[in-house]
C-alpha positions, 0 to 999 in steps of 0.5 A: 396597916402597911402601906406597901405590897411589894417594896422590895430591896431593889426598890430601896436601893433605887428610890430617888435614884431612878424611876420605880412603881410599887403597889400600895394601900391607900384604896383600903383607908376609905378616904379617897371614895368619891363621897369622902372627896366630896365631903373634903371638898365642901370644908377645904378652903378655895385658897388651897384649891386649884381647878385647872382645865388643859389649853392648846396642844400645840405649840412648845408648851402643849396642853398648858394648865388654864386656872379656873374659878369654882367657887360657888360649887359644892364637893359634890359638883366639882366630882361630877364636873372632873368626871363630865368635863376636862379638869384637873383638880388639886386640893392641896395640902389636904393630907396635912391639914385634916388629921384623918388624911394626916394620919395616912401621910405619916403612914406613908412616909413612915414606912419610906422611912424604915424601908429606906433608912432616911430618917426624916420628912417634911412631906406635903400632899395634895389629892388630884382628882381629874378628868378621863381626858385629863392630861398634865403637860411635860413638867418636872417638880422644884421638890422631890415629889411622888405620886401615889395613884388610887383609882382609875387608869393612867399612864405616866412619861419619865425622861432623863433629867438631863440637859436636853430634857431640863434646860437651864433656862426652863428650870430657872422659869419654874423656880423663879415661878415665871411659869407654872412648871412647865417645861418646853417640850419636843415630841422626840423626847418620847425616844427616850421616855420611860412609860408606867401604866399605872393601875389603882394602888400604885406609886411611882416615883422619880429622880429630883427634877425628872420632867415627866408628863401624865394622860389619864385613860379614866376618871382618876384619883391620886395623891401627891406628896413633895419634900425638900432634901438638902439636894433640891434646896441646894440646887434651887439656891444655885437656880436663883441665882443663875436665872437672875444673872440671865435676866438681869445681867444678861449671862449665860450661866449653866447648872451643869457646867458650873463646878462644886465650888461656883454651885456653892458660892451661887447657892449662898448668893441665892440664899440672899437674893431670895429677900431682895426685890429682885427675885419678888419681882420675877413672880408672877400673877395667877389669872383665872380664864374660866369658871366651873359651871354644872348647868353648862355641858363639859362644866366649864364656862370660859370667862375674861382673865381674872387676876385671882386674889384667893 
């Protein structure tokens, strides 16, 4: 089966480099049916799954992700409570683990591979399954990522990966994982929005780091891959660095002002201090703020912050 319809020249010639959307197959695999998911659920194992539901939309990070507990759920409760509720589901990692879902994800990359000339990924890919109200807050990824859209209808908001856009600090909160990833957000970023409504069986992808935001208009399923480039780790190595100066030393250091030779140094140091006690200490703590509950209406009972060790 060949993954994509449309893959033309110019999608070639733009992949990675600017925001594309191409038809695909993957509806066609039956893998992705609300009854497959449900069976992928009830043998996946709770440390790879995150059930999330959206908090406050105010504020400089509207719509934050809260983490959720839905152990004790079955497959088939968890579908009906991101079809009832306001969730966001991702079971990560499930296109490597289980080799039906593995042979698709190397059709996928695959085809990217001939039709794109790069030889090799190192892709991984996680299955979203979300809420007609579901919304993922302006972000951007730490990893050159993708998503692949199967069901439902939603829309998907590109900006420029710019400074204005992707700040030094903010970008360093999302490597050295103090937040999730998001990023702060203004509404006049939407001047400068691209905007994909995407149908079932589209992919669209995006530059390294693009911030981007996604709200659902149906009950949806995706997928969503990730690989590293030589691009992504450099410029994550160069973050560490930067960010631990700003913390530590109090600096102002800028990936964009930085020249090549200050941008390899750092990235050598970052390479170091990624080992040291220093950077283990910018992580943060996950804390769950609700579980998943089909007797409650919306399914979601909110709870104390639970530090989650799963």
């Amino acid at each position: 089966m060949e993954v994509f319809r449309n893959w033309t020249n110019e999608h070639r010639q733009q992949f990675r480099k600017r925001n594309i959307a191409v038809q695909h197959r993957l509806s066609e695999t039956g893998l992705f049916t609300d009854e497959a998911l449900a069976n992928l659920l009830d043998r996946h194992p709770s440390s790879k799954l995150d059930v999330m539901t959206m908090g406050s939309p105010d504020g400089p990070y509207p719509n934050a992700l809260q983490d959720g507990d839905p152990r004790g759920c079955s497959g088939k409760v968890l579908i009906e409570a991101a079809k009832a509720g306001r969730l966001w589901i991702n079971v990560r990692e499930a296109m490597n683990i289980y080799p039906e879902y593995k042979r698709v994800l190397d059709m996928m990359y695959g085809e990217i591979s001939e039709r794109t000339g790069i030889r090799r990924f190192n892709a991984k890919g996680g299955i979203l399954i979300s809420s007609p109200t579901a919304v993922v807050p302006y972000h951007c990824d730490a990893k050159e990522t993708i998503l692949w859209h199967i069901r439902g209808k939603k829309r998907f908001y590109a900006y420029p990966a710019t400074s204005q856009y992707l700040p030094d600090e903010g970008y360093e909160a999302v490597v050295l994982r103090e937040r999730d990833e998001d990023l702060p957000y203004s509404p006049s970023f939407e001047n400068n929005a691209e905007v994909f409504d995407l149908e079932p069986d589209q992919m669209v992808s995006w530059p390294l780091n693009a911030p981007h935001r996604v709200e659902n208009q149906t009950y949806c399923v995706s997928v969503t891959t990730e690989f590293s480039t030589f691009a992504s780790a450099f410029k994550n190595g160069v973050t560490v660095t930067n960010g631990l100066m700003r913390r530590k030393l109090g600096m102002n250091p800028s990936w964009y002002r930085d020249s090549l030779p200050a941008k390899a140094a750092k990235f050598a140091l970052g390479q170091v201090l990624k080992k040291t006690p220093m950077y283990e200490q910018s992580l943060r703590d996950s804390f769950m703020t609700f579980k998943v509950d089909q007797k409650q209406p919306g399914y979601i009972v909110n709870m104390e912050p639970v530090l989650r060790h799963f």
